[in-house]
C-alpha positions as CSV (number, residue, x, y, z in Angstrom):
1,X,105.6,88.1,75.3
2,X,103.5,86.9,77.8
3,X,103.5,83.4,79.8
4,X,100.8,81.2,80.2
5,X,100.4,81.0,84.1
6,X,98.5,77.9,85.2
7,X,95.4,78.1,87.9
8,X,97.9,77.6,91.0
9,X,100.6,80.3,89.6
10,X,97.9,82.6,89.2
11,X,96.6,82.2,93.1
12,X,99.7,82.7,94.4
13,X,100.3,85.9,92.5
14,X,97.0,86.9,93.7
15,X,97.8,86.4,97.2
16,X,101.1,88.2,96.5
17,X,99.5,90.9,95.3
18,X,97.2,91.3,98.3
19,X,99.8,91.4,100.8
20,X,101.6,94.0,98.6
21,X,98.1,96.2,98.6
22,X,97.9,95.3,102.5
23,X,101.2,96.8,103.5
24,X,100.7,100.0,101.1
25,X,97.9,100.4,103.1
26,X,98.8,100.7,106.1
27,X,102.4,102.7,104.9
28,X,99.2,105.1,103.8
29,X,97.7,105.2,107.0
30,X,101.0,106.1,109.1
31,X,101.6,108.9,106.4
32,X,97.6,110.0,107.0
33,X,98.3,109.8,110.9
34,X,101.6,112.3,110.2
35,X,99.1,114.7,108.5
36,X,101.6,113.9,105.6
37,X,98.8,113.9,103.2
38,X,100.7,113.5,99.8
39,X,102.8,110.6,100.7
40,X,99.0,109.1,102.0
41,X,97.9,109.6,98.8
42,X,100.1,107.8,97.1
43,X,100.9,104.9,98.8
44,X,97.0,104.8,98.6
45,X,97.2,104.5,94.8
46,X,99.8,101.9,94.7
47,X,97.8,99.8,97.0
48,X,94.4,100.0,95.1
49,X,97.0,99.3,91.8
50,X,98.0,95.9,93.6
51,X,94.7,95.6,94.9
52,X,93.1,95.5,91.1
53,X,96.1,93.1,90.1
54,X,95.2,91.1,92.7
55,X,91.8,90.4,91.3
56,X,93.1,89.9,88.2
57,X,95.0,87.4,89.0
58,X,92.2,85.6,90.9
59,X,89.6,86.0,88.3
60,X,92.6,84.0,85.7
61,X,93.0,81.7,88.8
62,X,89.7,81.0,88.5
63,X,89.2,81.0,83.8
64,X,91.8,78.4,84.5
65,X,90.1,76.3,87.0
66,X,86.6,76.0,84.8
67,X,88.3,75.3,81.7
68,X,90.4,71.9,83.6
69,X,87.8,71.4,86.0
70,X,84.5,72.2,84.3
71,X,83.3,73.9,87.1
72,X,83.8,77.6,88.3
73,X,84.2,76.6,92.1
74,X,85.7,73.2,93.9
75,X,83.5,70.9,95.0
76,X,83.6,68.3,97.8
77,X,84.2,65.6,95.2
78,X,88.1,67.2,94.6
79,X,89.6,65.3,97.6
């Protein structure tokens, strides 16, 4: 079962995520700069993985902010 994250759990994972992808990334690029092409690969597809659950988590982020806030985006008025 699944739990209901709230708009500020979800950000975070996002930003989780993001540094996850980040540091796939550049594992990837070492591997590359080895000419050890495989590993490359794949640290490549576990990047773009954390990449895609990293807009996931900030599209929910942001479902969650326009259904409390009524808006898609903060305004100046929030402060």
């Amino acid at each position: 079962m699944t739990r209901i994250r709230t708009g500020a759990e979800h950000h975070s994972l996002a930003a989780k995520c993001h540094e996850q992808a980040a540091r796939h990334h550049h594992q990837a690029s070492k591997h590359y700069a080895e000419k050890d092409y495989a590993h490359a690969a794949h640290q490549s597809l576990i990047a773009h993985s954390h990449t895609q659950q990293a807009i996931f988590h900030g599209t929910e982020a942001t479902k969650y902010h326009a259904e409390h806030y009524g808006r898609a985006t903060p305004s100046a008025e929030i402060a």
